[in-house]
DRENROLO-40190 format. One line per field, with one value per residue (C-alpha): x, y, z; residue in one letter; residue number from 1. Coordinates in nm, 2 decimals. Layout:
N
u: c(X_...) $
v: c(Y_...) $
w: c(Z_...) $
residuo: c(A_...) $
num: c(NUM_...) $
END
This chain:
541
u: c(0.00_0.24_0.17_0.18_0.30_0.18_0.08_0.06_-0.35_-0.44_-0.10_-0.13_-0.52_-0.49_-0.81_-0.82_-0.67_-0.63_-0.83_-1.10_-1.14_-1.14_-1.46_-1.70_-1.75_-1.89_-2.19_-2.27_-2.62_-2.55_-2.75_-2.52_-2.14_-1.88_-1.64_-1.25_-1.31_-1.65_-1.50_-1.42_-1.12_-1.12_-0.86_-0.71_-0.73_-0.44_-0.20_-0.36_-0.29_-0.53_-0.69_-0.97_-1.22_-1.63_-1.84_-1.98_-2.34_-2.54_-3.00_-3.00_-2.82_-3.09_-3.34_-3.26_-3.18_-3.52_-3.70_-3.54_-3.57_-3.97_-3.99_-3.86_-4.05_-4.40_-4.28_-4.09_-4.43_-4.62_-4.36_-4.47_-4.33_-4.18_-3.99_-3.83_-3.74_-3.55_-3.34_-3.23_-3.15_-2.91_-2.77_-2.68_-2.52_-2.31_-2.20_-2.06_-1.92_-1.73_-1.61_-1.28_-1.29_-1.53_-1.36_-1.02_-1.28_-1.39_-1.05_-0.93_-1.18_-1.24_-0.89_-1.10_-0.89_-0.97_-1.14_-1.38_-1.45_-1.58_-1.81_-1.97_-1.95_-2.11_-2.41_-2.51_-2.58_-2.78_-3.01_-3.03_-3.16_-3.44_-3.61_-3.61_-3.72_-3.99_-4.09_-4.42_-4.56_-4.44_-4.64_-4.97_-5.26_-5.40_-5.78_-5.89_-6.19_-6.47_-6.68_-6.98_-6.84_-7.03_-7.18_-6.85_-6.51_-6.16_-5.85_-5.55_-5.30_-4.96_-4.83_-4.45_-4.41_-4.24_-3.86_-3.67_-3.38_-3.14_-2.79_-2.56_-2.27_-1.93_-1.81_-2.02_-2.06_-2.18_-2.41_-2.59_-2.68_-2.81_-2.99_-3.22_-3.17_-3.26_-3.62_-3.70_-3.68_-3.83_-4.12_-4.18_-4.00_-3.70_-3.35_-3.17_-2.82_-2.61_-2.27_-2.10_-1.83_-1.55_-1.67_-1.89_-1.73_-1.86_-2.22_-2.08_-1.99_-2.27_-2.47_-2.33_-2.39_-2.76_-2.81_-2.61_-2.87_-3.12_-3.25_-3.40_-3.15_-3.26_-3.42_-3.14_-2.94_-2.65_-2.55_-2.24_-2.13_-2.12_-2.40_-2.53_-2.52_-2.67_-2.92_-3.18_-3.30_-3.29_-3.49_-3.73_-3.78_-3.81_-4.15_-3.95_-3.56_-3.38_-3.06_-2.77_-2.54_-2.51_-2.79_-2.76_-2.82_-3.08_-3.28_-3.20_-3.32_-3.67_-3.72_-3.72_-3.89_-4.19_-4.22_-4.25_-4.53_-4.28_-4.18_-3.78_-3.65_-3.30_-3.03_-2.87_-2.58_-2.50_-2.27_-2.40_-2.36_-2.24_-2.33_-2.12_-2.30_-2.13_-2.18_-2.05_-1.77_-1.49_-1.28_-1.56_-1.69_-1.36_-1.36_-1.70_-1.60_-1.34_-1.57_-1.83_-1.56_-1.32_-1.44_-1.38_-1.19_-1.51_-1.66_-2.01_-2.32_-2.37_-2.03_-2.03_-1.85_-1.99_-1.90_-2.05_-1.94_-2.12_-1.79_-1.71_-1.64_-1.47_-1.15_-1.10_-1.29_-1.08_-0.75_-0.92_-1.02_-0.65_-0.53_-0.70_-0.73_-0.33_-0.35_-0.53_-0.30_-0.28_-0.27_-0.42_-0.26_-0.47_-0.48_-0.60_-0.30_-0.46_-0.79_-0.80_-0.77_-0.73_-0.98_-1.13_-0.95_-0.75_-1.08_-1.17_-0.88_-0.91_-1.19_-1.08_-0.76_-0.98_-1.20_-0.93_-0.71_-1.05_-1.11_-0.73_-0.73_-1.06_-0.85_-0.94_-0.68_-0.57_-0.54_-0.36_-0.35_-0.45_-0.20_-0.21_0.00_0.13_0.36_0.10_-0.09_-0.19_-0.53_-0.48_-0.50_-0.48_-0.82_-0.80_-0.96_-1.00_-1.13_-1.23_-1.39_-1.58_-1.94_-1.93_-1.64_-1.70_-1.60_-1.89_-2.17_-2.12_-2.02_-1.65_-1.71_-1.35_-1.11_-1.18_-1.41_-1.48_-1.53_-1.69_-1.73_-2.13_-2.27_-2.54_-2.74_-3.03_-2.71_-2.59_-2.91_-2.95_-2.64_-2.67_-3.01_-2.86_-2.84_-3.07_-2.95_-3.08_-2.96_-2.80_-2.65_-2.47_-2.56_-2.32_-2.44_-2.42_-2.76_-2.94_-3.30_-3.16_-2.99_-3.30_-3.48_-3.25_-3.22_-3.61_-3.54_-3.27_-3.43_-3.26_-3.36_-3.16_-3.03_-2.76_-2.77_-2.37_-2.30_-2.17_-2.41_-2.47_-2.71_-2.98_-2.83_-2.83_-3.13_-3.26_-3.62_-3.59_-3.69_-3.34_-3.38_-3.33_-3.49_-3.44_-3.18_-3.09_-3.37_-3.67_-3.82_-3.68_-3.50_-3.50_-3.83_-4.09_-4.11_-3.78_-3.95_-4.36_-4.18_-4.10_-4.53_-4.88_-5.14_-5.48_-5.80_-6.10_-6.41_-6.73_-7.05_-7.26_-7.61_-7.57_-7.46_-7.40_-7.70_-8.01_-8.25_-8.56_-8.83_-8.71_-8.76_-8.46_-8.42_-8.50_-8.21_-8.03_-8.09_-8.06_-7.70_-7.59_-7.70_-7.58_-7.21_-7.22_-7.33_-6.98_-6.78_-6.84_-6.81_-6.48_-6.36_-6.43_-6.26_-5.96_-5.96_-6.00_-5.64_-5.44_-5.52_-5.47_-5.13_-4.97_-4.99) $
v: c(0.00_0.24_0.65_0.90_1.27_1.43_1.80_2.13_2.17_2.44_2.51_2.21_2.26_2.32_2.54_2.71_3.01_3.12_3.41_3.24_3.03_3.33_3.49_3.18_3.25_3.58_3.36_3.26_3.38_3.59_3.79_4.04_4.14_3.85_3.86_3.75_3.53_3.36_3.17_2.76_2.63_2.41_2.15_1.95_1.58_1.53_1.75_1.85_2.20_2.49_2.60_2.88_2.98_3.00_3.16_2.96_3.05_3.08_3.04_3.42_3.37_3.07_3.24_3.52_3.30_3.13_3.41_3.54_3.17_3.25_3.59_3.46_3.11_3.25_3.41_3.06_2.82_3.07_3.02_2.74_2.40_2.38_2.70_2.60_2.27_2.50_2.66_2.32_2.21_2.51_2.47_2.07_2.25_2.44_2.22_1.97_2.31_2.38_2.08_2.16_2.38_2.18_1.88_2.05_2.21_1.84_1.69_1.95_1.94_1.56_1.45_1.19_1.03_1.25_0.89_0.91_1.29_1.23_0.95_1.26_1.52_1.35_1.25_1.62_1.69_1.37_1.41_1.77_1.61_1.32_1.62_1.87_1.62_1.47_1.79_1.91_1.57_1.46_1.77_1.78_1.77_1.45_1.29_1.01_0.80_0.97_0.82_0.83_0.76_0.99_1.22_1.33_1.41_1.40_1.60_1.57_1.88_1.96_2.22_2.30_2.27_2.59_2.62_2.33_2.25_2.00_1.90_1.74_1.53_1.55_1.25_1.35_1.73_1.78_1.53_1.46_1.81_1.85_1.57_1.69_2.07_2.00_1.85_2.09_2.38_2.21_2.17_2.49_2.53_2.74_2.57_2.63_2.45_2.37_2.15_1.96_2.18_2.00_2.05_2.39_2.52_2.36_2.43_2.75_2.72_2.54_2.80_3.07_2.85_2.80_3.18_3.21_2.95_3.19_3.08_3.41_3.56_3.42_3.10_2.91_3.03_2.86_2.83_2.69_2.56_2.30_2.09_2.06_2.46_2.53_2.24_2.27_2.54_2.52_2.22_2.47_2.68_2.50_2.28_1.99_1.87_1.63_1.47_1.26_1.15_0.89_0.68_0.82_1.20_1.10_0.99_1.33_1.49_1.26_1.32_1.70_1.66_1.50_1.75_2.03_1.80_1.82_1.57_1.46_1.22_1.05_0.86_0.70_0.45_0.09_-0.20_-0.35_-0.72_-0.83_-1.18_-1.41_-1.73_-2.07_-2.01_-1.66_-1.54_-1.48_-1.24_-1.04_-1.07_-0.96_-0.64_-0.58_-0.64_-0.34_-0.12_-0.18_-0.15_0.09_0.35_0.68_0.50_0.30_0.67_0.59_0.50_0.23_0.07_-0.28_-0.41_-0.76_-1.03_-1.36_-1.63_-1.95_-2.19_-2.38_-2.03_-1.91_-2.00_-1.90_-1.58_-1.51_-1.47_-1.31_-1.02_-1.00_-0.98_-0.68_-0.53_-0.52_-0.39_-0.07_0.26_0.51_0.87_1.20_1.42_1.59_1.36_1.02_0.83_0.71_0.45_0.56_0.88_1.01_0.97_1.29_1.34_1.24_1.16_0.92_0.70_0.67_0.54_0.28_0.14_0.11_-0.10_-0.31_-0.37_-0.45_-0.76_-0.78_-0.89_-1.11_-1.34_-1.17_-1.22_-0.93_-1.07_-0.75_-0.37_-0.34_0.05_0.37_0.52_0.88_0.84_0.93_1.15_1.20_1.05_0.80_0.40_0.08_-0.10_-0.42_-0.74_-0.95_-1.28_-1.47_-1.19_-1.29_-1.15_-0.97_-0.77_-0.36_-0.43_-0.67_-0.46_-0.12_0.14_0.12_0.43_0.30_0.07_-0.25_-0.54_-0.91_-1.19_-1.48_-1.83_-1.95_-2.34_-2.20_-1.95_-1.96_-1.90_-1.63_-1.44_-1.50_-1.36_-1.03_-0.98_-1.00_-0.62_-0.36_-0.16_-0.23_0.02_-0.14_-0.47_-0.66_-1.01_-1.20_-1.47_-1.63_-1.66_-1.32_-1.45_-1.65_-1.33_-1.13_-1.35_-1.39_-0.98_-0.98_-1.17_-0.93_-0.63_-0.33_-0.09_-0.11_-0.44_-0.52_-0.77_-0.79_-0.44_-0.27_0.03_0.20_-0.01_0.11_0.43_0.55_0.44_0.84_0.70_0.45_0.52_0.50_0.50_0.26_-0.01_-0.03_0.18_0.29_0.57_0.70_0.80_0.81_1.02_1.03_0.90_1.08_0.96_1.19_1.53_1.46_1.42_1.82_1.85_1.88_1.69_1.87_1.65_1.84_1.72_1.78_1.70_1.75_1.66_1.88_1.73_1.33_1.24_1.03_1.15_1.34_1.13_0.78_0.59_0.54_0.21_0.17_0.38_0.21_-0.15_-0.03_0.14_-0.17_-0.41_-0.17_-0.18_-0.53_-0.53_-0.29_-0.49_-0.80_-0.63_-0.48_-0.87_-0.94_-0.72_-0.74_-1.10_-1.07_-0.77_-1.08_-1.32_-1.10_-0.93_-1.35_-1.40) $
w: c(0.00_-0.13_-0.02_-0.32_-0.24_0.11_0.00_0.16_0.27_0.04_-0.17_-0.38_-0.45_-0.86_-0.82_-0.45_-0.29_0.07_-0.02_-0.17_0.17_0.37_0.17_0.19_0.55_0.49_0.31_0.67_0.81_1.11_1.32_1.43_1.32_1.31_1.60_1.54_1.87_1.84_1.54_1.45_1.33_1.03_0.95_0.67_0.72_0.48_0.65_1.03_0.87_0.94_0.62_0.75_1.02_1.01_1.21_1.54_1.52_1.81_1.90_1.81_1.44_1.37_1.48_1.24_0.95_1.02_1.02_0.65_0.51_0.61_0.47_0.10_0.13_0.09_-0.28_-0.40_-0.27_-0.54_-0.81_-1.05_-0.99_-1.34_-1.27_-0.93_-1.15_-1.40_-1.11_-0.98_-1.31_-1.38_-1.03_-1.19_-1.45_-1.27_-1.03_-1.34_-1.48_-1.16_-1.07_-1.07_-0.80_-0.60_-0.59_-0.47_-0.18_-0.14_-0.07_0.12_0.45_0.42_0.34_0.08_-0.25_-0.57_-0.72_-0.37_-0.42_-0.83_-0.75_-0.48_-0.71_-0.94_-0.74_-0.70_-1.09_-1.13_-0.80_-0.92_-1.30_-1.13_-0.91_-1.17_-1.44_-1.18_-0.90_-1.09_-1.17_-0.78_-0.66_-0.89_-0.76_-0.75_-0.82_-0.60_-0.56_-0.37_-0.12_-0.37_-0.68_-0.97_-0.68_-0.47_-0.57_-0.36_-0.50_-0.30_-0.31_-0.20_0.00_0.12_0.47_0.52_0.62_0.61_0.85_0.72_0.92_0.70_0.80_0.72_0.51_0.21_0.22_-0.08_-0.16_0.16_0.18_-0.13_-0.14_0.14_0.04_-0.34_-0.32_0.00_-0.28_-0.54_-0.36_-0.26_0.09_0.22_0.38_0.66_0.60_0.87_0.78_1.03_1.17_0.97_0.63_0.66_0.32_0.00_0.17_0.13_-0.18_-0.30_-0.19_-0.38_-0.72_-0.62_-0.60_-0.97_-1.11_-0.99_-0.66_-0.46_-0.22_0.14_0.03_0.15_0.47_0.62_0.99_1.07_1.41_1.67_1.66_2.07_2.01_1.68_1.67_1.93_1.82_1.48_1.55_1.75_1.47_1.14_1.01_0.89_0.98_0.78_0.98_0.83_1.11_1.46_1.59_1.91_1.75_1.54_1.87_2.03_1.69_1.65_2.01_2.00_1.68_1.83_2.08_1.82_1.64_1.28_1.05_1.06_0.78_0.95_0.76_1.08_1.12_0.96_1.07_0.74_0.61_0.32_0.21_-0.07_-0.15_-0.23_-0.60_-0.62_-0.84_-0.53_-0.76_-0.88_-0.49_-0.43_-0.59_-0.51_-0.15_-0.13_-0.27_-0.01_0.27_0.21_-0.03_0.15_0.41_0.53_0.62_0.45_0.60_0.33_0.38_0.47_0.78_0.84_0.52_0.57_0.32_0.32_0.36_0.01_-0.04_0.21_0.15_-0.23_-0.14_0.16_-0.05_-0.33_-0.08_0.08_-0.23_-0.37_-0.05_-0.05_-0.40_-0.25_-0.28_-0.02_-0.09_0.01_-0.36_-0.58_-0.87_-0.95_-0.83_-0.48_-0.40_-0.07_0.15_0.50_0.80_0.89_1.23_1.54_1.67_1.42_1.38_1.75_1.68_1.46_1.59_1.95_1.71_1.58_1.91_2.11_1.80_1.88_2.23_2.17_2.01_1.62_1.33_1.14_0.76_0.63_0.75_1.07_1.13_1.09_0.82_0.95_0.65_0.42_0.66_0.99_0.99_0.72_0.82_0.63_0.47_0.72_0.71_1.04_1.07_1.40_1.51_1.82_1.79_2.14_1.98_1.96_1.55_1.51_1.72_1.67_1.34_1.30_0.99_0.89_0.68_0.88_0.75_0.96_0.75_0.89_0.73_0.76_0.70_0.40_0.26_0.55_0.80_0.61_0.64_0.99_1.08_0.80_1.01_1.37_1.43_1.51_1.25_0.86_0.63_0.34_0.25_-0.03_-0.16_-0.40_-0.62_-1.00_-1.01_-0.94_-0.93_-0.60_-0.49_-0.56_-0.33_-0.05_-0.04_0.01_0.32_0.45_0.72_0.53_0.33_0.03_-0.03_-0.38_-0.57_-0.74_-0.60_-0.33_-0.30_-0.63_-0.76_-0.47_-0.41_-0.76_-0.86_-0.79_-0.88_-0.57_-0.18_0.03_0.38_0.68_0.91_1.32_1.45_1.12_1.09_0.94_0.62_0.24_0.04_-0.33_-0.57_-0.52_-0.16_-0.09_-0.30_-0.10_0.27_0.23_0.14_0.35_0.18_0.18_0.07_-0.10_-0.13_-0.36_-0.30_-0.62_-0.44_-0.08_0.27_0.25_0.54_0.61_0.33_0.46_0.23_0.29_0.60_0.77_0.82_0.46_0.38_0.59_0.45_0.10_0.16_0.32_-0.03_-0.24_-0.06_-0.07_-0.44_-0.49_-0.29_-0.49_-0.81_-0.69_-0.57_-0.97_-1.12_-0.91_-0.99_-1.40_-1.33_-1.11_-1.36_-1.69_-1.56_-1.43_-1.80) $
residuo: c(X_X_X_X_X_X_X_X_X_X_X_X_X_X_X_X_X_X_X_X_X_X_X_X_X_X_X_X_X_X_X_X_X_X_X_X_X_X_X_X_X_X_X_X_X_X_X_X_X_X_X_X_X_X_X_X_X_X_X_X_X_X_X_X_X_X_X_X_X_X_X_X_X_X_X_X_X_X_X_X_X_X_X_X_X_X_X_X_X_X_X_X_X_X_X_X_X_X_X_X_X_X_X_X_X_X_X_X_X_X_X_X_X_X_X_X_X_X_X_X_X_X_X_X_X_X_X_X_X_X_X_X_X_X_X_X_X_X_X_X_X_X_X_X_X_X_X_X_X_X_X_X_X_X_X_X_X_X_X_X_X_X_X_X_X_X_X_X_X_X_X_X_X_X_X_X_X_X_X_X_X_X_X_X_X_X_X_X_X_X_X_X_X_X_X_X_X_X_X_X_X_X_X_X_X_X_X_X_X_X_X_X_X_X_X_X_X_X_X_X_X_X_X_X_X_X_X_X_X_X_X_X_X_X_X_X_X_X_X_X_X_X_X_X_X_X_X_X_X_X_X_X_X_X_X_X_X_X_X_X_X_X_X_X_X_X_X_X_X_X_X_X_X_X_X_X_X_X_X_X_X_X_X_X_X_X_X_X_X_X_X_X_X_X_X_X_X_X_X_X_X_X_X_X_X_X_X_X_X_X_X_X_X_X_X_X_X_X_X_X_X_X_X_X_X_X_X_X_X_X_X_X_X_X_X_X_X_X_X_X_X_X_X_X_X_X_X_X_X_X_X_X_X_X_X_X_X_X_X_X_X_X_X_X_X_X_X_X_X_X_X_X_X_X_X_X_X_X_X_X_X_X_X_X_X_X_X_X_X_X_X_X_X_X_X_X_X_X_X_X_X_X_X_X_X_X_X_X_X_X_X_X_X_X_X_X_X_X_X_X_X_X_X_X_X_X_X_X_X_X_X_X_X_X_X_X_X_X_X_X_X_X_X_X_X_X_X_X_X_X_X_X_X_X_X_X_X_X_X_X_X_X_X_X_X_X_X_X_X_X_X_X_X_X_X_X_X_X_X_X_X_X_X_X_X_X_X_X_X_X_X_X_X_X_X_X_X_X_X_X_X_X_X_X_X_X_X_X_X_X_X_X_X_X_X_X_X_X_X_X_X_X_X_X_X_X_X_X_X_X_X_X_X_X_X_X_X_X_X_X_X) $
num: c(1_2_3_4_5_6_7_8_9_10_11_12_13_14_15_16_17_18_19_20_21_22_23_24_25_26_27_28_29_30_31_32_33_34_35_36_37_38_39_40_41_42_43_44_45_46_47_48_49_50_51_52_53_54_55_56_57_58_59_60_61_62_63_64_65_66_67_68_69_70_71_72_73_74_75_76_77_78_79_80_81_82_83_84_85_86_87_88_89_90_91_92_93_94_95_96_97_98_99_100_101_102_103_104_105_106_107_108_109_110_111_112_113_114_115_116_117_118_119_120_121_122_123_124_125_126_127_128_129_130_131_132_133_134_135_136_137_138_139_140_141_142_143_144_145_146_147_148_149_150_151_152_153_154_155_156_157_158_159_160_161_162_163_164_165_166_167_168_169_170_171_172_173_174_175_176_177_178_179_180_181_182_183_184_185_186_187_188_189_190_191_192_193_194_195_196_197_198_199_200_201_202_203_204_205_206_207_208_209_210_211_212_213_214_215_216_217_218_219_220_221_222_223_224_225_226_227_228_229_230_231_232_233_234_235_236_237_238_239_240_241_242_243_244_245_246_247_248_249_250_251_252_253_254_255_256_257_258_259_260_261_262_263_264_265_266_267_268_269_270_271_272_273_274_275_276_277_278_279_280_281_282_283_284_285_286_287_288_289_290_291_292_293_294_295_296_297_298_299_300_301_302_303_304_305_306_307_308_309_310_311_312_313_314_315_316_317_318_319_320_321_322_323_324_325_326_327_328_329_330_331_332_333_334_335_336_337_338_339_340_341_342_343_344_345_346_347_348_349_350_351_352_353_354_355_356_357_358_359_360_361_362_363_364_365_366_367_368_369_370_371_372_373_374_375_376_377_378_379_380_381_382_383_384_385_386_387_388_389_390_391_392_393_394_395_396_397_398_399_400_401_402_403_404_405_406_407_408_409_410_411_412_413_414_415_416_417_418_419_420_421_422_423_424_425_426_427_428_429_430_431_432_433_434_435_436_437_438_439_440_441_442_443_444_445_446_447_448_449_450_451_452_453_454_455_456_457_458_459_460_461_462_463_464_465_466_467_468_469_470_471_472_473_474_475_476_477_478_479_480_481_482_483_484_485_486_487_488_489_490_491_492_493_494_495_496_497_498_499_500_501_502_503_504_505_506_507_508_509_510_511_512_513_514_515_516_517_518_519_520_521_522_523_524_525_526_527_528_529_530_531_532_533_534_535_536_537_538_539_540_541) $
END
């Protein structure tokens, strides 16, 4: 695992200045002048190297910013849905025209590879095309069946919530915000942003290209600063939050939520499972299997940290996954020349080498990695693979977020499913198989909410026309499809009468009435039985 060149933080960004760091923070919604003091620091990952400060917002900035997100909401919910589209599609644009310069930004606060920072770049322009390509139809108003067919109507309509609070984390800046903050315009609703504290400036950023596609000044605001401060009451103040981040945050956040009576949509943690079955492919298993546990250093949600192999694979599969695991470059340049970058912080890699020595002392063996690499940078650790990993181990029960993976040899298939499903969490998982009917079947039997079939993660998570979301202690609600554009919307019903209030006629006994209501429902309801019947049997063949 060779390192490429350790640079300077913000002197080998092709596309960056110092200058150009230190006039992003002014984008910052504040309620009152900055002061020099009340300010965060913000750190390279590749280097440890200071590269700028943001503001630390405070109740009485979100307040403010609230309050202006309102003022310029009630304008946008009037503007026709096609037109919002057309500003999020020209934001798409931009962001693929500046990508350059956004993907320098990207590297720099999360220390990520350049290869990791493309595949989130390029997430934003496509989410940006699916919502502006399917906002108005998502939003139209609807006709549904009244309660007296022919003499009521029902029309459902759409309305924005209001101001949206979304809090992104800060292993994918760019596209986890946006894809929360994207369909909260688009249907009609004002943003409050707030970034993690690590990674507040390509929010900034991207804030400044959704104005130049010609989203209203104030629409979106962005708050920076630490979470326990900022938070609350942003939470206090907005109709709807969307959350990205821990398990244990996300309760704090659907808690505080329910007290406020508002929705809350919450992408929460994974230890996610990764199955390979006895007729799988081990190479193409393999490759599949460093994907799903080390892009981005294992700092995705979706990563899988639990590989079960059913055992007449074990073996070949075993040294397959060493093998291009040990192939993996390390490297924190910006260029193409490294698969993996840095962890975002002291903190982190902490985090992961606790992980690690605890499988360690419970008797686990490390099969290649298993150390930091202070060589490459200060944060940066190997992708490692341990087997005999007891399942009381911290590595096997809890999010590592980093470069380590436990493989575990299982009798079957019906074993392997077993195991993928002991864990309260259920956010995504990986199945490997020749034959993908099989492995279609066996992910309908995993408890998560996006399950691949040959993949890693891409084939769920970029399916922008597809509910993503998690099961247990993984969260609630869906982003993306329509699901993920309607979660930012009150439904109001409207009913017609075409004949006057729906009552006990005057000129007809009532227990007449009531006798004849009751045949004719039953006349309906077997009607209804028949015709579902003739659709079953015409749409087997």
């Amino acid at each position: 695992m060779p390192p490429t060149d350790l640079p300077t933080a913000v002197g080998d960004a092709p596309t960056l200045a110092s200058r150009r760091l230190d006039d992003l923070p002014e984008r910052v919604a504040r309620s009152r002048p900055a002061d020099g003091d009340d300010a965060i620091d913000v750190f390279a990952p590749a280097t440890g190297e200071r590269i700028g400060r943001v503001p630390a917002c405070d109740a009485d900035d979100v307040a403010a910013a609230v309050e202006r997100a309102r003022d310029a909401q009630a304008e946008w919910a009037e503007t026709p849905a096609a037109e919002r589209a057309r500003v999020v599609d020209r934001f798409g644009d931009l962001v693929a025209d500046r990508r350059e310069e956004l993907l320098d930004l990207l590297q720099l606060e999360t220390g990520k590879s350049r290869r990791t920072a493309v595949e989130e770049l390029f997430d934003v322009p496509t989410g940006c095309a699916y919502v502006a390509s399917e906002a108005p139809d998502a939003l139209a108003e609807e006709r549904r069946r009244g309660v007296a067919p022919g003499i009521t109507t029902a029309t459902v309509t759409r309305e924005p919530v209001g101001v949206v609070g979304v809090i992104s984390p800060w292993n994918y800046p760019l596209t986890l915000s946006m894809a929360d903050a994207i369909p909260a315009l688009a249907a009609g609703n004002a943003v409050v942003l707030k970034p993690d504290e690590k990674t507040p400036f390509g929010a900034l950023l991207l804030s400044e290209l959704l104005e130049v596609a010609g989203l209203p000044a104030d629409l979106l605001q962005v708050v920076t600063g630490e979470g326990p401060r900022v938070g609350p009451p942003l939470i206090d103040a907005v109709d709807y939050v969307a959350f990205t981040g821990s398990t244990a945050t996300g309760r704090t956040i659907a808690e505080r939520a329910g007290r406020n009576l508002i929705g809350c949509s919450l992408e929460l943690g994974g230890n996610n499972p990764l199955v390979v079955l006895g007729d799988a492919d081990v190479e193409e298993a393999a490759r599949g299997a460093v994907q799903a546990c080390f892009s981005n250093a294992g700092q995705l949600c979706l990563s899988a940290e639990r590989i079960y192999v059913v055992e007449s694979a074990y073996d070949a599969f075993l040294d397959a996954f060493v093998r291009e695991t040990e192939a993996v470059t390390l490297g924190t340049g910006y260029d193409y020349d490294a698969d993996l970058g840095s962890l975002v912080d002291a903190d982190q890699l902490a985090r992961v080498e606790s992980h690690v020595e605890d499988a360690r002392e419970r008797g686990a063996t490390v099969e290649t990695g298993g150390r930091a690499r202070p060589d490459v940078g200060p944060s940066c650790y190997e992708p490692t693979i341990l087997t005999g990993v007891e399942p009381d181990a911290t590595v096997a029960c809890e999010e590592t977020f980093g470069p380590v993976a436990a493989v575990t040899p299982v009798p079957d298939a019906d074993a392997a499913i077993a195991a993928a499903n002991d864990s309260p969490y259920g956010l995504n998982a990986s199945v490997w198989t020749a034959d993908r009917e099989r492995g279609a079947e066996i992910a309908r039997e995993i408890d998560c909410g996006t399950v691949n079939v040959n993949d890693a993660f891409l084939a769920t998570w970029g399916a922008n026309d597809a509910p993503m979301g998690g099961f247990g202690d993984s969260g609630l609600g869906r982003r993306h499809g329509p699901e993920g554009i309607r979660r930012y919307t009150e439904t109001r019903t409207v009913g017609v009468s075409r004949v006057g209030p729906l009552t006990f006629p005057d000129r007809i006994p009532t227990d007449w009435f009531v006798r004849g209501a009751f045949a004719a429902m039953g006349v309906g309801r077997r009607a209804s039985r028949a015709v579902d019947a003739v659709r079953r049997r015409f749409s087997r063949r």
